[in-house]
C-alpha positions, 0 to 999 in steps of 0.5 A: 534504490535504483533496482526499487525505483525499477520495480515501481516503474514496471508496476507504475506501467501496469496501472498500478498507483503507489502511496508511500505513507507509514502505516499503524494499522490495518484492518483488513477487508473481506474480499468476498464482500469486495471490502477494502482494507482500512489502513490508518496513517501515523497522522490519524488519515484512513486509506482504503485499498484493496491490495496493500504492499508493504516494504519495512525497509532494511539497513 
């Protein structure tokens, strides 16, 4: 936890914003179109991003 909670502090310095959600889906954009991706939430919310990091966790 503590070597994650360092990488979202640096990225956090960059400008960079975090919405920890679970996701379903993805559908990804066109980035020569400059559309986002549209990701859908377990409860039924569209986001749109143009980056997407995704962390599955480990145990």
């Amino acid at each position: 936890p503590e070597m994650m909670q360092m990488f979202q502090q640096q990225a956090e310095r960059f400008g960079t914003t975090t919405q920890p959600r679970d996701i379903v889906s993805i559908k990804p954009g066109d980035p020569t179109q400059n559309k986002p991706h549209e990701l859908t939430t377990d409860t039924g919310e569209t986001v749109l991003a143009h980056t997407v990091i995704l962390a599955t966790g480990a145990t």
